[in-house]
ZATI-192411 format. One record per residue: residue number from 1; x, y, z of N, C-alpha, C in turn. Coordinates in steps of 0.2 Angstrom, whole numbers. Layout:
<atoms>
+-----+-------+-------+-------+-------+-------+-------+-------+-------+-------+
:   n :  n.c1 :  n.c2 :  n.c3 : ca.c1 : ca.c2 : ca.c3 :  c.c1 :  c.c2 :  c.c3 :
+-----+-------+-------+-------+-------+-------+-------+-------+-------+-------+
: NUM :     X :     Y :     Z :     X :     Y :     Z :     X :     Y :     Z :
...
+-----+-------+-------+-------+-------+-------+-------+-------+-------+-------+
</atoms>
This chain:
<atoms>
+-----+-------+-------+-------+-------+-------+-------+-------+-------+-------+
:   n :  n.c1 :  n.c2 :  n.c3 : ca.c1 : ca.c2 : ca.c3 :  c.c1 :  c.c2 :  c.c3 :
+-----+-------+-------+-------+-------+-------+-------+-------+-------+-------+
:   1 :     4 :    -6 :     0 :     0 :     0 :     0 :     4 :     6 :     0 :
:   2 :     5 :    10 :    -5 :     8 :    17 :    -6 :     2 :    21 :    -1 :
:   3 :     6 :    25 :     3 :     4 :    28 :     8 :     2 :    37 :     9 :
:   4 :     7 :    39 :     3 :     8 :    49 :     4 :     7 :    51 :    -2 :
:   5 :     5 :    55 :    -3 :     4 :    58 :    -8 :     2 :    65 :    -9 :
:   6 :    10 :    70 :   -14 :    11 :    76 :   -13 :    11 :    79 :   -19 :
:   7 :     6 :    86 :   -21 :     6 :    92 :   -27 :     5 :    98 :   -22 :
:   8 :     4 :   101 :   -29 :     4 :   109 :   -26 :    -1 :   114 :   -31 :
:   9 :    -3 :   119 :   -26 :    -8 :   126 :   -29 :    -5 :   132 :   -28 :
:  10 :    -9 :   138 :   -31 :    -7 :   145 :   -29 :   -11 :   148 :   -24 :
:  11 :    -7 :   152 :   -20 :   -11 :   155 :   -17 :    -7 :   162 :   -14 :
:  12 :    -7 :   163 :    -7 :    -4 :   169 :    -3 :    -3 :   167 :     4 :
:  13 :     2 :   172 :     5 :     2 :   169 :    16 :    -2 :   169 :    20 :
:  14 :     1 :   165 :    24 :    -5 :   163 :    29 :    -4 :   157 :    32 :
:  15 :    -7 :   154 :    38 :    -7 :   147 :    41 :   -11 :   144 :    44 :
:  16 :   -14 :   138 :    43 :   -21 :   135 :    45 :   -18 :   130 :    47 :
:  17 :   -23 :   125 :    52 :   -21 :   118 :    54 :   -18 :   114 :    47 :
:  18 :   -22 :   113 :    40 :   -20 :   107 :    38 :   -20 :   111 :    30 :
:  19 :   -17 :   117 :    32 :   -16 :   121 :    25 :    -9 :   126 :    29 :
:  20 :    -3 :   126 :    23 :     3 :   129 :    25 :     3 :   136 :    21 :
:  21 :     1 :   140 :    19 :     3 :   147 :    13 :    11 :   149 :    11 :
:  22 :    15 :   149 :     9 :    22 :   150 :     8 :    22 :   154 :     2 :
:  23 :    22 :   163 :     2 :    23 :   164 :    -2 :    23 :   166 :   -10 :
:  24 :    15 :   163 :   -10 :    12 :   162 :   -19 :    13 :   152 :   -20 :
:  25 :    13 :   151 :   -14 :    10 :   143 :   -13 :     7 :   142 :    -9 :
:  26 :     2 :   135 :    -9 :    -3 :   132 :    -5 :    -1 :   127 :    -5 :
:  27 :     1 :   123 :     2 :     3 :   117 :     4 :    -1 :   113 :     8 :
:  28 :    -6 :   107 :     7 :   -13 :   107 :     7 :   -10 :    98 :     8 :
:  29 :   -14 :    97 :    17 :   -16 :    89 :    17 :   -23 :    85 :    17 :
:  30 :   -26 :    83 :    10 :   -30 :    78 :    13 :   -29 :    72 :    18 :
:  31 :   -31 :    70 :    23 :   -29 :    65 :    26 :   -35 :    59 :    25 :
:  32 :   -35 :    53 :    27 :   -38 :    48 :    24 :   -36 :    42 :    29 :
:  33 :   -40 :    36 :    32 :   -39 :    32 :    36 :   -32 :    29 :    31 :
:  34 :   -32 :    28 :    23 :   -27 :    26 :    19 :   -24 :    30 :    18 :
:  35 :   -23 :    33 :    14 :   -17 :    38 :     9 :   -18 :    44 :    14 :
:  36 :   -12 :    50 :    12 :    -9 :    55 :    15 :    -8 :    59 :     8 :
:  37 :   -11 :    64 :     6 :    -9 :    70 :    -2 :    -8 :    75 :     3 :
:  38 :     0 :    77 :     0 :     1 :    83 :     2 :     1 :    87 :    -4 :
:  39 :     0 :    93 :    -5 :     0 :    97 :   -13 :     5 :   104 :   -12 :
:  40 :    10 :   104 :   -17 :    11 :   110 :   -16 :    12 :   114 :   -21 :
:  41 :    10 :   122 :   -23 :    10 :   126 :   -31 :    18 :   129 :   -31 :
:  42 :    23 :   126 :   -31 :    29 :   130 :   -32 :    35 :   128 :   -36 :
:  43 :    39 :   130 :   -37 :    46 :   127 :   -41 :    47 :   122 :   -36 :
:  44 :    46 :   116 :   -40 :    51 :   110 :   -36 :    57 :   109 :   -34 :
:  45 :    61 :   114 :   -37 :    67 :   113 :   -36 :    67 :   115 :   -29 :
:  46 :    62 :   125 :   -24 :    63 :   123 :   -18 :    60 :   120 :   -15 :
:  47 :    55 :   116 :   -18 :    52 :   110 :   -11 :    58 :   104 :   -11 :
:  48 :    59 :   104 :   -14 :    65 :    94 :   -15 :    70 :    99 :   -10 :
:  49 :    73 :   106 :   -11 :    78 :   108 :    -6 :    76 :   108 :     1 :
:  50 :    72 :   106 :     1 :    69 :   106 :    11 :    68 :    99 :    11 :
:  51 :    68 :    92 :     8 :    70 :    86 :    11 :    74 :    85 :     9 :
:  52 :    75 :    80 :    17 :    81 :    81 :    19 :    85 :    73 :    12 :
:  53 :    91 :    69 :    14 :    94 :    65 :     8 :    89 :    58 :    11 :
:  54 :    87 :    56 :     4 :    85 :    50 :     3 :    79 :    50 :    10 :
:  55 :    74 :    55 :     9 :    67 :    53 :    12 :    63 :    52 :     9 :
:  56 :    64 :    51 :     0 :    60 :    49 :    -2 :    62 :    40 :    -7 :
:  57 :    55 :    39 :    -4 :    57 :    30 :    -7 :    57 :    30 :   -16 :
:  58 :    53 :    34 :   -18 :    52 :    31 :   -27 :    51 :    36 :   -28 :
:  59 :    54 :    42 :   -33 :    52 :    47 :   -37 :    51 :    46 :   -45 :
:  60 :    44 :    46 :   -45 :    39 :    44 :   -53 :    38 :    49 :   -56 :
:  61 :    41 :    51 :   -62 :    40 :    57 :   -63 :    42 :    58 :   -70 :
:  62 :    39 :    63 :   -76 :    38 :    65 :   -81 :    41 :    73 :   -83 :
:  63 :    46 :    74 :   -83 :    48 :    81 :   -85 :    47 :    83 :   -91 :
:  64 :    45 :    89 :   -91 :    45 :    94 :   -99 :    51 :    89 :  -101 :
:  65 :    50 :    87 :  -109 :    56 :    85 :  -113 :    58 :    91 :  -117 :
:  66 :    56 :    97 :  -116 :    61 :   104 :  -122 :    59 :   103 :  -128 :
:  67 :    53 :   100 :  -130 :    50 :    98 :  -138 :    44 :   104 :  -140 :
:  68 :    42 :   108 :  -134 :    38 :   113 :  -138 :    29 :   110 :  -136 :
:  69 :    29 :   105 :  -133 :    23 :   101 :  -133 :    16 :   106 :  -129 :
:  70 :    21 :   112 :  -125 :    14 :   116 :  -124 :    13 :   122 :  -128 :
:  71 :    17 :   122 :  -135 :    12 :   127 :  -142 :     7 :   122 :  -144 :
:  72 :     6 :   118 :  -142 :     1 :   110 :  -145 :     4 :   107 :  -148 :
:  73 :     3 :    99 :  -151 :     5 :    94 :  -154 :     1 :    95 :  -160 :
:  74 :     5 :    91 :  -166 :     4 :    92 :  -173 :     1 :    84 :  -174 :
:  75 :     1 :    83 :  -179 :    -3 :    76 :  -181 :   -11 :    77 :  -181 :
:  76 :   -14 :    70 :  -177 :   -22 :    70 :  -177 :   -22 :    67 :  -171 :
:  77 :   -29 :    66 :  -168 :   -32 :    62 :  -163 :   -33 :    71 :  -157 :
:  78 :   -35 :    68 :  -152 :   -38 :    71 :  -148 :   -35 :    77 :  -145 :
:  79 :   -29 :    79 :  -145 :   -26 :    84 :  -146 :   -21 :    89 :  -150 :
:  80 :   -23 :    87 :  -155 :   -22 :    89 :  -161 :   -23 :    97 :  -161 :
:  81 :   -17 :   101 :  -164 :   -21 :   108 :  -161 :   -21 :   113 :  -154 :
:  82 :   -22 :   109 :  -151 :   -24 :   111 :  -143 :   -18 :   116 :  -140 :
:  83 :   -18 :   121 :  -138 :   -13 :   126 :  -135 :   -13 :   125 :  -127 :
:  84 :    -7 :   125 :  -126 :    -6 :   125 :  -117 :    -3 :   134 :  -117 :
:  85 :    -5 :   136 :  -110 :     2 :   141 :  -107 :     5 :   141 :  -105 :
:  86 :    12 :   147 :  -105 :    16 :   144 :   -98 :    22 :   143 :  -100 :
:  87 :    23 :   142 :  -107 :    31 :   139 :  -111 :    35 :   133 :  -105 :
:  88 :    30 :   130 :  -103 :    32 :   124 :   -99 :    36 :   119 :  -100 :
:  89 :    37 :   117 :  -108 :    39 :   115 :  -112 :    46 :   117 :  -117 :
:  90 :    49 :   123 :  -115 :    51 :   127 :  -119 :    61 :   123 :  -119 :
:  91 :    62 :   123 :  -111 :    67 :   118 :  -113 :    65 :   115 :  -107 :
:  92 :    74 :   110 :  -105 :    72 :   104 :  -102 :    75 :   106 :   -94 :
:  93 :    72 :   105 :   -88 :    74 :   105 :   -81 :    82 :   105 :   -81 :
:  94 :    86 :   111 :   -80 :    92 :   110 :   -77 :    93 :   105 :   -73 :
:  95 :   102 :   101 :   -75 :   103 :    98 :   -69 :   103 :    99 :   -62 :
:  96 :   102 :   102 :   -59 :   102 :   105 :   -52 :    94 :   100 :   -52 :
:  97 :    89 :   101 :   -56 :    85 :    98 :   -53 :    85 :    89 :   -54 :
:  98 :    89 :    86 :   -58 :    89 :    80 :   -58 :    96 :    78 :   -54 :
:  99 :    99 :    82 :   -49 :   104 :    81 :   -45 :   100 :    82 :   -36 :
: 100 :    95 :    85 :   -37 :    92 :    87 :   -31 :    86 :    80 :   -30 :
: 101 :    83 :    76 :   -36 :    80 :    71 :   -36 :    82 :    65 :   -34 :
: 102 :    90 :    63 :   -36 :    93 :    60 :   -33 :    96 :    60 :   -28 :
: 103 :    98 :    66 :   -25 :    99 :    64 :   -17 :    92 :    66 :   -12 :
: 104 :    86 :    65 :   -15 :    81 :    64 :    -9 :    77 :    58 :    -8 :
: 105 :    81 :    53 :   -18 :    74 :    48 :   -17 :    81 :    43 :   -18 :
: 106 :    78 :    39 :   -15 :    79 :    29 :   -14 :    81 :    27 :   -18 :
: 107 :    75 :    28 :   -24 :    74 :    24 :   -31 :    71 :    32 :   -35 :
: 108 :    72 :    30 :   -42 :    69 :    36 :   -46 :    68 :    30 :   -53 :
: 109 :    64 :    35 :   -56 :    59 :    33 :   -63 :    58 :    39 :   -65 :
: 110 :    60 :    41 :   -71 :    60 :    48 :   -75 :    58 :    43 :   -82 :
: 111 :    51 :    47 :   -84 :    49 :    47 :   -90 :    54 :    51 :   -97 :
: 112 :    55 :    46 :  -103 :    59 :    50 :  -107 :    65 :    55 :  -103 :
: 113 :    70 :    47 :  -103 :    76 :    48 :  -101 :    81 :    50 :  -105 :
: 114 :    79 :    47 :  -109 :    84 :    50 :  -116 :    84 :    58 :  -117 :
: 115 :    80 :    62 :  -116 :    83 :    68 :  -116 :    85 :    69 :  -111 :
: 116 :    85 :    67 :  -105 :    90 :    71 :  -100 :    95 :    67 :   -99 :
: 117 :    98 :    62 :  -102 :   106 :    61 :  -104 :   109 :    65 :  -101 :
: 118 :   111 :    70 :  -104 :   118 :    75 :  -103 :   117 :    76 :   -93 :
: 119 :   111 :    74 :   -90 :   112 :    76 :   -85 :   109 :    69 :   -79 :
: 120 :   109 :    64 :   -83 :   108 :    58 :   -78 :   115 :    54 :   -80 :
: 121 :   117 :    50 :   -70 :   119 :    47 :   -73 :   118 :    39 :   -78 :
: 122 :   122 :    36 :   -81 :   123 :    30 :   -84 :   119 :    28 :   -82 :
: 123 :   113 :    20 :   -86 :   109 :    16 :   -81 :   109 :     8 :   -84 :
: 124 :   110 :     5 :   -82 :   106 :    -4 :   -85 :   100 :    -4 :   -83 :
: 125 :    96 :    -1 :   -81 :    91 :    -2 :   -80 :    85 :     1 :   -83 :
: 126 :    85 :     2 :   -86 :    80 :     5 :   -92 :    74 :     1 :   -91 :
: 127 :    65 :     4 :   -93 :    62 :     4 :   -95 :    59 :     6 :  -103 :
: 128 :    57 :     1 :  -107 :    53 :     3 :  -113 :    46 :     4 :  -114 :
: 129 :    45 :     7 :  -117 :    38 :     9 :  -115 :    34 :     7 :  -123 :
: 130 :    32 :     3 :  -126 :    29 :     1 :  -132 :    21 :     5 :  -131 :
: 131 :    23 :     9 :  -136 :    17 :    14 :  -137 :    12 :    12 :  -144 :
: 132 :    16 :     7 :  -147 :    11 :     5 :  -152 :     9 :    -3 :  -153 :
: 133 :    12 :    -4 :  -151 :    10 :   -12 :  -150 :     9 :   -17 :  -156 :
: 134 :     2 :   -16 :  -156 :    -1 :   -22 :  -165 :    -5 :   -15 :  -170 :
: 135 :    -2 :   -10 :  -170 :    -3 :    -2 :  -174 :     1 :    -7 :  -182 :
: 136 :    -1 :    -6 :  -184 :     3 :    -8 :  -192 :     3 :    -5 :  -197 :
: 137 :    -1 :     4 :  -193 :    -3 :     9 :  -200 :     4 :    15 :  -198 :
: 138 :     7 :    17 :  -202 :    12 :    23 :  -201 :     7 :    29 :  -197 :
: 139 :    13 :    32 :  -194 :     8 :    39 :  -193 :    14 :    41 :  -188 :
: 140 :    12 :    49 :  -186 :    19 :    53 :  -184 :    22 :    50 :  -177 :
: 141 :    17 :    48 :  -172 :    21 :    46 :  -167 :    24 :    40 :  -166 :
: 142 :    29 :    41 :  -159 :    34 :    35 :  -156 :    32 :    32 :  -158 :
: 143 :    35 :    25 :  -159 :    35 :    18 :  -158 :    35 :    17 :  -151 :
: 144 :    40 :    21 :  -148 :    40 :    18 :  -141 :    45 :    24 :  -136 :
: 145 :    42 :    24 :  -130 :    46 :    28 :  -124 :    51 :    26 :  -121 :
: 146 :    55 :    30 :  -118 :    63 :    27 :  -116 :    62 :    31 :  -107 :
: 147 :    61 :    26 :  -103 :    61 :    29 :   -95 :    67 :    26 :   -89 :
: 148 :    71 :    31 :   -89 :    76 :    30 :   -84 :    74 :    27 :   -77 :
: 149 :    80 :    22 :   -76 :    77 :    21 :   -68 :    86 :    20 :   -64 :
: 150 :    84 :    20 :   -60 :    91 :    17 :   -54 :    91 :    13 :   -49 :
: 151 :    85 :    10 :   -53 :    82 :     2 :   -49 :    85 :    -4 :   -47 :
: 152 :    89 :    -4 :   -52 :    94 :   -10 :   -50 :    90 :   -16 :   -54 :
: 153 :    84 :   -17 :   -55 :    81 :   -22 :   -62 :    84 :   -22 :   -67 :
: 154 :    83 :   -26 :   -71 :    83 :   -28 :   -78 :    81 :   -24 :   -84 :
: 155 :    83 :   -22 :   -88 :    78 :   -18 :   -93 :    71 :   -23 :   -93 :
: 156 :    65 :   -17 :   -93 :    60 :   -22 :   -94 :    54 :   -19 :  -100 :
: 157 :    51 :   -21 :  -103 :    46 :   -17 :  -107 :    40 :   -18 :  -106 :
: 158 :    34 :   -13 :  -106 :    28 :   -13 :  -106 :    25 :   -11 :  -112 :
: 159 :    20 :   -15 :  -115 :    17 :   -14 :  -120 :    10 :   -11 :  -117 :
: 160 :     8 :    -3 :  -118 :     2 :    -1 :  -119 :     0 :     5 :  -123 :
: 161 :    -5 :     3 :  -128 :    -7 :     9 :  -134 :    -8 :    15 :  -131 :
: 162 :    -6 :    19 :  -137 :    -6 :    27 :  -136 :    -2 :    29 :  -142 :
: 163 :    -5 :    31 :  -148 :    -6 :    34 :  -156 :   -11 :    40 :  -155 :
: 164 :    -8 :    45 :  -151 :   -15 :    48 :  -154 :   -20 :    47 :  -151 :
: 165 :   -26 :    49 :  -157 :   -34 :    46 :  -153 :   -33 :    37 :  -152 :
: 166 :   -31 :    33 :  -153 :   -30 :    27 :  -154 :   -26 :    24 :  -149 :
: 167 :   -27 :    24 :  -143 :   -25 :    21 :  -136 :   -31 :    16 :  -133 :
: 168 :   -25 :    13 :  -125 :   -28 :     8 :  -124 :   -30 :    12 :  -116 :
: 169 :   -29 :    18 :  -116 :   -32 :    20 :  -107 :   -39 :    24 :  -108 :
: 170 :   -40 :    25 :  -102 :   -48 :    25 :  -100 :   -50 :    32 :   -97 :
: 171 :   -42 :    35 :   -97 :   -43 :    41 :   -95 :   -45 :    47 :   -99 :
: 172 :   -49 :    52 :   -96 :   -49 :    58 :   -99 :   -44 :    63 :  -101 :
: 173 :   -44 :    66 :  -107 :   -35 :    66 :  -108 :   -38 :    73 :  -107 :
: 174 :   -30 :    78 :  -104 :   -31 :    85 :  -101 :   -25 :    87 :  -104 :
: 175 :   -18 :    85 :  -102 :   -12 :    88 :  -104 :   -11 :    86 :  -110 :
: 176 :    -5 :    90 :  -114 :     0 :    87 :  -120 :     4 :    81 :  -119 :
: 177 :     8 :    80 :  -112 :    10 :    75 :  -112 :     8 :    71 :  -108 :
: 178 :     2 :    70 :  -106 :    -2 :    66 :  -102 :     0 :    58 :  -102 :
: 179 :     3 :    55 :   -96 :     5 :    48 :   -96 :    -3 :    42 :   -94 :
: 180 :    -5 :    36 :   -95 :    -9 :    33 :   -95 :    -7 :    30 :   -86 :
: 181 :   -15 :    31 :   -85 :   -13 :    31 :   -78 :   -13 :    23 :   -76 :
: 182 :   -16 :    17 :   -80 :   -15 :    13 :   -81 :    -8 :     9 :   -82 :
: 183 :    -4 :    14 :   -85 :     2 :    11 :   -86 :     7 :    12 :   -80 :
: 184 :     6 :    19 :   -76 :     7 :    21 :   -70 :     7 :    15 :   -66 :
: 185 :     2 :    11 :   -64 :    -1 :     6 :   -62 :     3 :     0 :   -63 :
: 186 :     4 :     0 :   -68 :     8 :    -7 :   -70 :    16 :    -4 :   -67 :
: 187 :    18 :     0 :   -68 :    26 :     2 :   -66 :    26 :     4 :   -59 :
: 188 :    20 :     5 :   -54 :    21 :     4 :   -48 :    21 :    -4 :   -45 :
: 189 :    17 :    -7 :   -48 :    16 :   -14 :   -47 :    22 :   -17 :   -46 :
: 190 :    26 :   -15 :   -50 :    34 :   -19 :   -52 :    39 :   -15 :   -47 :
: 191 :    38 :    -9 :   -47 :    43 :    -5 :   -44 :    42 :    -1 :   -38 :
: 192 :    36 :    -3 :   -33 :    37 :    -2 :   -28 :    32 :    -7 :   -22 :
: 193 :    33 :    -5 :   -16 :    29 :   -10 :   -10 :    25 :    -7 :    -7 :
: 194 :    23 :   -10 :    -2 :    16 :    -9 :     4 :    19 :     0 :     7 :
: 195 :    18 :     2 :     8 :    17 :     8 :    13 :    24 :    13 :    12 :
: 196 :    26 :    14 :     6 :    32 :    18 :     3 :    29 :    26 :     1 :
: 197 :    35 :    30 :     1 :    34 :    36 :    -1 :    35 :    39 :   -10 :
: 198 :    30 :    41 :   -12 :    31 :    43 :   -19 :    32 :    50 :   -19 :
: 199 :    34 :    53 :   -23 :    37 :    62 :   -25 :    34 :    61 :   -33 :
: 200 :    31 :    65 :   -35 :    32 :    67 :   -42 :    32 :    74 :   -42 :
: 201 :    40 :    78 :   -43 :    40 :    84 :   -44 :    36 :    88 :   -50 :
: 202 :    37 :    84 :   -57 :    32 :    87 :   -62 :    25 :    84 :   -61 :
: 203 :    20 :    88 :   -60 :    13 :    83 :   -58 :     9 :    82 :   -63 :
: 204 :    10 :    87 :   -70 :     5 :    86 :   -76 :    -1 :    85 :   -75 :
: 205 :    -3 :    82 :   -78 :   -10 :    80 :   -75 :   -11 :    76 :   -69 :
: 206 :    -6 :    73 :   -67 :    -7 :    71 :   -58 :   -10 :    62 :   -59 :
: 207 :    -7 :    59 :   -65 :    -9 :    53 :   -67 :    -4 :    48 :   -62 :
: 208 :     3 :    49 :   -59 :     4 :    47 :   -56 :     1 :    45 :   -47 :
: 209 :    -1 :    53 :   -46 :    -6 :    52 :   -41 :   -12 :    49 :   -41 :
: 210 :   -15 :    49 :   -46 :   -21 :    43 :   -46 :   -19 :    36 :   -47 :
: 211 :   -14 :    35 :   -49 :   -11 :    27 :   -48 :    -9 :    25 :   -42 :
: 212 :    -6 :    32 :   -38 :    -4 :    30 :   -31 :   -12 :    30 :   -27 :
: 213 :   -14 :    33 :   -30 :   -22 :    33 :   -24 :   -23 :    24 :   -24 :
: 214 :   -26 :    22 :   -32 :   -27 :    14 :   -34 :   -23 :     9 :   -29 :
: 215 :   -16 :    12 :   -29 :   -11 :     5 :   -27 :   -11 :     9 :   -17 :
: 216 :   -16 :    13 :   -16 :   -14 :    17 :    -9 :    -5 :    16 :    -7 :
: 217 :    -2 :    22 :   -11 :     5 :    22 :    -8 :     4 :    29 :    -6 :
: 218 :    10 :    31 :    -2 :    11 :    38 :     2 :    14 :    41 :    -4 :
: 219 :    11 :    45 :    -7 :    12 :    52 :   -13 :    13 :    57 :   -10 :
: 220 :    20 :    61 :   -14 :    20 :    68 :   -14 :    19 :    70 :   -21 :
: 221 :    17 :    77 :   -22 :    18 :    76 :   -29 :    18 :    85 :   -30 :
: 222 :    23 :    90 :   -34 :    21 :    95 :   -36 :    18 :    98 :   -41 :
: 223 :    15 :   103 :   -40 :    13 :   106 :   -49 :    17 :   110 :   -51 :
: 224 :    19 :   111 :   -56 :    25 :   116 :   -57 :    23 :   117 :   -65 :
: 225 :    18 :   118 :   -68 :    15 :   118 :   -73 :    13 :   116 :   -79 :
+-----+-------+-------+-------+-------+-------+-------+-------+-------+-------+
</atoms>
């Protein structure tokens, strides 16, 4: 049972029993006989600098890849078109931030590792992500996703659709790079245990946190755009 779970909103100063204000953020606990959401609205870089090394168990998480994905995505299917704000996507998280990730968490899983190369280290441990499965018709997107770990496993692949409008998730889609929360699910299954702590600094749609709700693990998770 995953047990915590943390993002973030905006707001202004102030302090309540089970809400923190800091400054143009809201730090916000639901609590739950089960799971623990703590929410925060800030650069992740200064919440990960206030825990302390290796308090967190699993960091799952999906960084802006630098591709422009919030002027919208080209091609077809369901967001074709569609504009974000924010130039959240403009380039990729300086190393400071995947050097601040590794010293708070245990284990790490970063979606689309391959762009942060230049600033993760080396791994055997790779994840694939087969995003087309039994697709046999051409069209502009991956074949397949490349997700860092420092798990210490095997390379391993998962097979789940997602072309566009032609996917195998059930979810309502919101963000440009919205990850299947169902496949969240499967890569929690594998990768972590009963009553651990999760971080997702980039919270995007927060599909991480709904896997963690499913698998009840302890999530933290930021919004940071």
């Amino acid at each position: 049972m995953i047990l915590y779970y943390i993002a973030c909103l905006p707001c202004v100063g102030g302090v309540s029993d089970n809400v923190i204000f800091m400054g143009g953020v809201v730090c916000f606990c639901i609590r739950s006989i089960f799971m623990f959401f703590d929410l925060y609205n800030d650069d992740c870089l200064n919440v990960m600098k206030k825990i302390p090394n290796n308090k967190i168990d699993l960091v799952l998480t999906d960084p802006p890849y630098g591709i422009g994905r919030d002027k919208g995505s080209a091609g077809f299917g369901v967001s074709a078109g569609r504009k974000y704000f924010g130039n959240w996507d403009k380039t990729t998280p300086s190393k400071e931030y995947f050097d601040e990730i590794l010293r708070i968490s245990k284990r790490v899983i970063i979606f689309g590792g391959n762009y942060f190369s230049d600033k993760l280290p080396p791994s055997k441990s790779w994840i694939v992500w087969d995003k087309k499965c039994d697709i046999n018709f051409k069209n502009p997107f991956a074949d397949c996703e490349l997700i860092w770990t420092n798990c210490g496993k095997v390379c391993k692949k998962y097979g789940f659709k997602q072309q566009g409008f032609i996917t195998d998730s059930k979810d309502k889609r919101c963000h440009a790079t919205q990850k299947p929360t169902e496949l969240i699910e499967k890569i929690l299954n594998d990768y972590s245990e009963s009553g651990i702590t999760v971080l997702d600094p980039f919270m995007g749609s927060g599909s991480t946190g709904v896997a963690c709700k499913k698998n009840k693990p302890k999530f933290y998770r930021n919004r940071n755009g």
